[in-house]
C-alpha positions as CSV (number, residue, x, y, z in Angstrom):
1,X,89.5,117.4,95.3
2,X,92.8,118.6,94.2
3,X,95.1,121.4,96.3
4,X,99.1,122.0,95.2
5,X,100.9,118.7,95.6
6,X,97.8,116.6,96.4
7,X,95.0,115.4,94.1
8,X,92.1,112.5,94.6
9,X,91.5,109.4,92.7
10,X,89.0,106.5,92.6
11,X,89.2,102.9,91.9
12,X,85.6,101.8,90.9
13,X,85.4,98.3,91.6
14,X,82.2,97.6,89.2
15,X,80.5,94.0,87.6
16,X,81.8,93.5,84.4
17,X,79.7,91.5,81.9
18,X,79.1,91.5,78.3
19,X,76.0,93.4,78.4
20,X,77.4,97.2,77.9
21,X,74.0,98.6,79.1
22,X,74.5,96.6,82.8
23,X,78.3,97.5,82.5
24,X,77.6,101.2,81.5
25,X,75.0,101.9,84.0
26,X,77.0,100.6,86.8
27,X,80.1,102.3,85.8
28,X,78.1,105.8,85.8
29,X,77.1,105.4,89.3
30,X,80.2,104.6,90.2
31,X,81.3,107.7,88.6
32,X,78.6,109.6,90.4
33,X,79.6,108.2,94.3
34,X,83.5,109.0,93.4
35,X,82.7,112.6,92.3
36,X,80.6,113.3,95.4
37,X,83.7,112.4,97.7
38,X,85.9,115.1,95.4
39,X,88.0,112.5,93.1
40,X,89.3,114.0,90.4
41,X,89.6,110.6,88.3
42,X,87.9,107.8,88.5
43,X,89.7,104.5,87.4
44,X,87.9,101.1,86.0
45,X,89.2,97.6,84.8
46,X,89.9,96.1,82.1
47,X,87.1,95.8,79.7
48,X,84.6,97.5,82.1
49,X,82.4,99.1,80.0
50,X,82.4,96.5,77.0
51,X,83.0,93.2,78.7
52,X,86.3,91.5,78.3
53,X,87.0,88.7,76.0
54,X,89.4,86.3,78.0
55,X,86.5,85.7,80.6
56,X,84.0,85.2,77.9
57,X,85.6,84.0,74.9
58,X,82.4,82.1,73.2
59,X,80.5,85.0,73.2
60,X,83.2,87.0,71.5
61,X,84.7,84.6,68.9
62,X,84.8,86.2,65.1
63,X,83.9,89.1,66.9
64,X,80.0,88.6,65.8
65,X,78.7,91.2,67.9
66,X,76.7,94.4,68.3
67,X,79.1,97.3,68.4
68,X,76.0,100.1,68.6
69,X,75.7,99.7,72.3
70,X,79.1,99.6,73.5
71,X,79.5,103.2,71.5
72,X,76.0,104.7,73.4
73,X,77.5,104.0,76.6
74,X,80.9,105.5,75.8
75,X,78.9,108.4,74.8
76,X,76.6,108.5,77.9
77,X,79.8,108.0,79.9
78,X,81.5,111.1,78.6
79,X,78.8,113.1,78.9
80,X,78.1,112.3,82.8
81,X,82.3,113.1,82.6
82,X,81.1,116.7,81.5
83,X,78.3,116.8,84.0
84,X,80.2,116.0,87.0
85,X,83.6,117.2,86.1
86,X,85.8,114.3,86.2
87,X,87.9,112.0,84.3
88,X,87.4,108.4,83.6
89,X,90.0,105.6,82.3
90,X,87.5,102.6,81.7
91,X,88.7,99.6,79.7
92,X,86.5,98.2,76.9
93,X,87.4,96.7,73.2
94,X,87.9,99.7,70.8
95,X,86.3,98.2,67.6
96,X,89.0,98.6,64.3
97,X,88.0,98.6,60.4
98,X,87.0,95.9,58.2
99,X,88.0,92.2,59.6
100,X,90.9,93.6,61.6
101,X,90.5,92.7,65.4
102,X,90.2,95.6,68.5
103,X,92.4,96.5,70.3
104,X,91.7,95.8,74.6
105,X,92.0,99.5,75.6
106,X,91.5,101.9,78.2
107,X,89.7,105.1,77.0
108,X,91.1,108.7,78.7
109,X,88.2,110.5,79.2
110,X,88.5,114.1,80.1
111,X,86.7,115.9,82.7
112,X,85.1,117.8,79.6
113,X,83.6,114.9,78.2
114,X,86.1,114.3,75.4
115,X,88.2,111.7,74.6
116,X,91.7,113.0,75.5
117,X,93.5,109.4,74.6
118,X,93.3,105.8,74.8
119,X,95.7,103.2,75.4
120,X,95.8,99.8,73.2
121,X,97.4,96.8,75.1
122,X,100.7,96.3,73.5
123,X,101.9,93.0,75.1
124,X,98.8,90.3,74.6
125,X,98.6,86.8,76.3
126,X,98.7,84.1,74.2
127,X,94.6,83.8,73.0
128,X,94.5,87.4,73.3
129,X,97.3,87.7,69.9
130,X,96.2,84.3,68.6
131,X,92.2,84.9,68.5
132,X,90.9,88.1,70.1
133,X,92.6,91.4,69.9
134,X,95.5,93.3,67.9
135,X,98.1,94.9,69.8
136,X,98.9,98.1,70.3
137,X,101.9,100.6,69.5
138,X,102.3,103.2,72.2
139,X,102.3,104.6,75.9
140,X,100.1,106.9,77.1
141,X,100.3,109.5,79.1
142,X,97.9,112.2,80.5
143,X,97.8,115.4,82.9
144,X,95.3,115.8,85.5
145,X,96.1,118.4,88.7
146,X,99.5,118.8,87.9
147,X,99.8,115.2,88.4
148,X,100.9,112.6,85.5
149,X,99.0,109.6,85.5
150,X,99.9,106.4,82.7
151,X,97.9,103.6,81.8
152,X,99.1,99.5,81.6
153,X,96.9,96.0,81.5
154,X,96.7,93.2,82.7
155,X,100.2,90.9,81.7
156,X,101.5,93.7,81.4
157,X,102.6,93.6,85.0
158,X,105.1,90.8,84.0
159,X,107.2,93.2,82.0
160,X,109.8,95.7,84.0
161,X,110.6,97.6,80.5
162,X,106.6,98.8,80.3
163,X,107.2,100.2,84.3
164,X,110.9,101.8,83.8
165,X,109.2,103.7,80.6
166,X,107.1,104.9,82.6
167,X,109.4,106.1,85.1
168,X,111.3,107.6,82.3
169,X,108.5,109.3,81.0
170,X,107.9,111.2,84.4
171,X,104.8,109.3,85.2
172,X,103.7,109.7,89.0
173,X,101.0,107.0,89.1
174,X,100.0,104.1,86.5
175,X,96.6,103.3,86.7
176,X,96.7,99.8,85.8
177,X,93.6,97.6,84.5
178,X,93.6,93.9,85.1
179,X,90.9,90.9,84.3
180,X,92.8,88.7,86.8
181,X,92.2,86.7,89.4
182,X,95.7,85.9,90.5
183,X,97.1,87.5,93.6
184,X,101.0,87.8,92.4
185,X,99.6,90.4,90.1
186,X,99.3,93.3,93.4
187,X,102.9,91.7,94.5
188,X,104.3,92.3,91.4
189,X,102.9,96.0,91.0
190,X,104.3,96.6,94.9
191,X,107.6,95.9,93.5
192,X,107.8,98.0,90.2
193,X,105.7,100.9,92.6
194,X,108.8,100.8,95.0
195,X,111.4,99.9,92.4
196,X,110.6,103.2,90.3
197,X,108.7,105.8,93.2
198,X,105.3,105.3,91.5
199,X,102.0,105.2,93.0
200,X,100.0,102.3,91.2
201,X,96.1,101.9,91.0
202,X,95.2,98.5,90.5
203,X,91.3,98.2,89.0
204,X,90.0,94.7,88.9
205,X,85.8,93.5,88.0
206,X,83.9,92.8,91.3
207,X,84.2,89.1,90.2
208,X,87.8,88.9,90.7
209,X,88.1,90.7,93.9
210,X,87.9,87.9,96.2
211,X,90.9,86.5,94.9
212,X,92.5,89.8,94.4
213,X,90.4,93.1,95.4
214,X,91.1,96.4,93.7
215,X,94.0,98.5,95.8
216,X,96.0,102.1,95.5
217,X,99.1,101.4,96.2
218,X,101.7,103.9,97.5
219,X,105.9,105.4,95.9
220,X,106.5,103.2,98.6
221,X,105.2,99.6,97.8
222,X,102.5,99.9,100.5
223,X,99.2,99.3,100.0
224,X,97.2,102.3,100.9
225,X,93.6,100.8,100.7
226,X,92.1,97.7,99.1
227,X,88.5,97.6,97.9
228,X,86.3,95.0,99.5
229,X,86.6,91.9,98.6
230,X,83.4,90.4,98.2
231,X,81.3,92.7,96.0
232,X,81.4,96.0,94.0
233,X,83.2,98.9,95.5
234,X,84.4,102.3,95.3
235,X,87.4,103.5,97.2
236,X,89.2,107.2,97.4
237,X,92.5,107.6,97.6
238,X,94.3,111.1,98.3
239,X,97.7,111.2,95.9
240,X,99.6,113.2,98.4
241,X,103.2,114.1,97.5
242,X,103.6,115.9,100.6
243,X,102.9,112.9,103.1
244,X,105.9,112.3,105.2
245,X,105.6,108.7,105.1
246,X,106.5,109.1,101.0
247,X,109.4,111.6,101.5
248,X,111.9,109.0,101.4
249,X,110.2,107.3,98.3
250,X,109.4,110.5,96.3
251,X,112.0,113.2,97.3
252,X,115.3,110.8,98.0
253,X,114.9,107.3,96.6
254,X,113.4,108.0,93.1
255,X,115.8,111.1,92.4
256,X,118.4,109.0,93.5
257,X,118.1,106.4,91.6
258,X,118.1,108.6,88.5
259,X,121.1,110.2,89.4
260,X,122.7,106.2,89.9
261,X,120.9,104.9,86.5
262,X,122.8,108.4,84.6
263,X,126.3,106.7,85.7
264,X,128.1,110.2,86.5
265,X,128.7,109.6,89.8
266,X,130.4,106.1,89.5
267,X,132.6,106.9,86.3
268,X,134.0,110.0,88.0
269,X,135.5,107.7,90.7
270,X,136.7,104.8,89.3
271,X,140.5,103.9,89.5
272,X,142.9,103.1,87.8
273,X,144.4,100.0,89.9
274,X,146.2,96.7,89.9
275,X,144.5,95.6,92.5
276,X,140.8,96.2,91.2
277,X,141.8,95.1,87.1
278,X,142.9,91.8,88.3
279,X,140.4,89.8,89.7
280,X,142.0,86.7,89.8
281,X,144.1,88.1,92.1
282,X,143.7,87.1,96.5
């Protein structure tokens, strides 16, 4: 469902394992409850479709795996994207040439079941760079009901520069992937959601969400709905820029701070004084 100013996401809370036939499968009904309640988009976790290697590394060292099945449910993913009309970011390991290692990626599906984009993590954790993936070199950015969306993972939470590009690239909510079971991860999104007017959609396996269940959170720094916590779990969130509880966030606070971070305003009224040079001065 989307209207002027207004569109629907969902956070699809699925298992993630590395079987891509159980992770695909799950993934497409997920995709099929989030279309019947009008989203729009429908946002996984990290390394949903594949599997994920930092909660499995012995099954994915050297990288001695079967890549045929993970591309058939890609495919069969795009194609229910066609059927019902939607577009899916799902995370999975996008397979490189020759002995290079993937990249951990999020794969921009379109609502006509093509592959508008994906996103390559560019800042790994230390055994993801070491033995498991190869980073990536750019931000992503995508257009769905005249709304932007823009795509980060996982540690990628711990570094303000990723959220202020995004910001400056005019993004109106990051859909954010995580493998993580460590709560500081939503508090840290809440801060760079309020900090920079953003909503944020944090996607997390159904095996983390105990610790730290999947959430929407608001330009605000609110939570606007978590997932349950104890299972798998699809939840729909209206993107509403003309809620009244955002106005302050949205149409005061975010083009505010762009007016403060141009520097206009506060060079055209400093002074020349005494007083304020010296300050060493009582």
């Amino acid at each position: 469902m989307s209207t002027p100013g207004k569109i629907r996401i969902a956070v699809a809370q699925t298992e993630v394992t590395t079987d891509p036939g159980a992770n695909g499968t799950a993934i497409r009904a997920a995709m099929r409850h989030a279309a019947a309640q009008g989203a729009r988009l429908v946002h996984l976790g990290e390394g949903a479709l594949s599997g994920y290697a930092g909660a499995a590394k012995p099954y994915y060292a050297g990288w001695r795996i079967d890549w045929t099945p993970v591309t058939e449910q890609l495919h069969r993913t795009m194609a229910l994207a066609e059927e019902l009309g939607v577009w899916v970011v799902a995370g999975g390991n996008h397979r490189l040439s020759r002995d290079h290692r993937p990249h951990n990626s999020l794969w921009v599906i379109n609502d006509r079941g093509e592959l508008a984009d994906r996103y390559d993590k560019r800042l790994l954790s230390h055994a993801e760079i070491t033995g498991f993936y190869t980073p990536g070199d750019h931000a992503c950015t995508f257009e769905v009901g005249g709304f932007r969306f823009g795509c980060l993972i996982c540690i990628e939470v711990n570094f303000p520069e990723l959220w202020m590009q995004q910001r400056a690239l005019d993004v109106d909510c990051v859909l954010f992937s995580t493998f993580s079971e460590d709560p500081v991860f939503e508090v840290i999104a809440r801060a760079h959601a309020a900090v920079n007017g953003l909503w944020v959609s944090i996607a997390v396996p159904a095996q983390c969400a105990p610790a730290t269940p999947s959430a929407v959170l608001g330009p605000h720094g609110h939570v606007l709905r978590h997932a349950r916590s104890d299972g798998p779990d699809v939840i729909c969130v209206d993107l509403d820029r003309t809620d009244p509880a955002l106005d302050i966030a949205l149409n005061k606070a975010r083009p505010w701070r762009d007016t403060a971070r141009a520097g206009d305003i506060y060079a055209a009224r400093r002074v020349s004084d005494p007083r304020s040079t010296d300050r060493t001065s009582t």
